[in-house]
MARKOL-995737 format. One record per residue (C-alpha): x, y, z. Coordinates in steps of 0.001 Angstrom, whole numbers, plus 524288, in hexadecimal, padded with zeros to 5 digits. Example, Ala and Ser with C-alpha at 12.3 -4.5 7.8 and 13.67 -1.06 7.14 Angstrom:
MARKOL-995737
8300C7EE6C81E78835667FBDC81BE4
//
This chain:
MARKOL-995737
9F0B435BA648EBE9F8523504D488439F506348F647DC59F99433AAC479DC9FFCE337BF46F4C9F74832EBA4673A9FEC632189460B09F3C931DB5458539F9B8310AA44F6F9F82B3136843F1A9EE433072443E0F9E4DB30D44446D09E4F431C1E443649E340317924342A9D4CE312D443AF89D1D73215943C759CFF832A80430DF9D90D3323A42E879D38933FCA430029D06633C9843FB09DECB335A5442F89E3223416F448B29D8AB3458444E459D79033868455809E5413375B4598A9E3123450A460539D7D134151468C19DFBD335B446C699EAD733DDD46F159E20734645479159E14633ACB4814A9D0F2339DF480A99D2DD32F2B48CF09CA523334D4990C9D39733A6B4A33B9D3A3330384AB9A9D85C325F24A2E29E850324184A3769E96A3136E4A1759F35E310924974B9ECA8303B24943C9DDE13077E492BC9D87230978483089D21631644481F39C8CE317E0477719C2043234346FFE9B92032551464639BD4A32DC045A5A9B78D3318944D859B0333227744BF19BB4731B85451119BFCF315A545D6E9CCA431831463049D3D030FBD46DB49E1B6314614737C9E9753118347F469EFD631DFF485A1A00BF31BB148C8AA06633270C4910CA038B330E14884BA01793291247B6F9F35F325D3475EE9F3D5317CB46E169EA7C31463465D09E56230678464859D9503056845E5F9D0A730D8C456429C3923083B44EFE9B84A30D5244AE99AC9130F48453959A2B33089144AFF9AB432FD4644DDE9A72E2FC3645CB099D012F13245C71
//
């Protein structure tokens, strides 16, 4: 199996603590999209330890473009 490498920009991991950074970046990296999913310009999203995350996936490279915390959703 591959995994994606994860570009994840320094304004938006410094949301996440920093005990669960990597922990994050390597469920990203796993590519947690449904199989059937392969559209460069849909915004995937996942919740992880209280937060939300939103990447795009190109080629093989996960991008990270939002990330807020899901007490936030209203």
């Amino acid at each position: 199996m591959h995994k994606l490498d994860v570009v994840f920009p320094g304004d938006l991991i410094k949301k996440i603590p920093e005990n669960k950074r990597l922990a994050l970046i390597n469920c990203i990296a796993e590519d947690p999209r449904p199989a059937y999913q392969n559209d460069d310009e849909r915004v995937y999203g996942m919740s992880f330890a209280g937060f939300e995350i939103k990447f795009k996936v190109s080629g093989n490279k996960a991008i990270v473009h939002d990330v807020y915390k899901s007490a936030d959703i209203i």
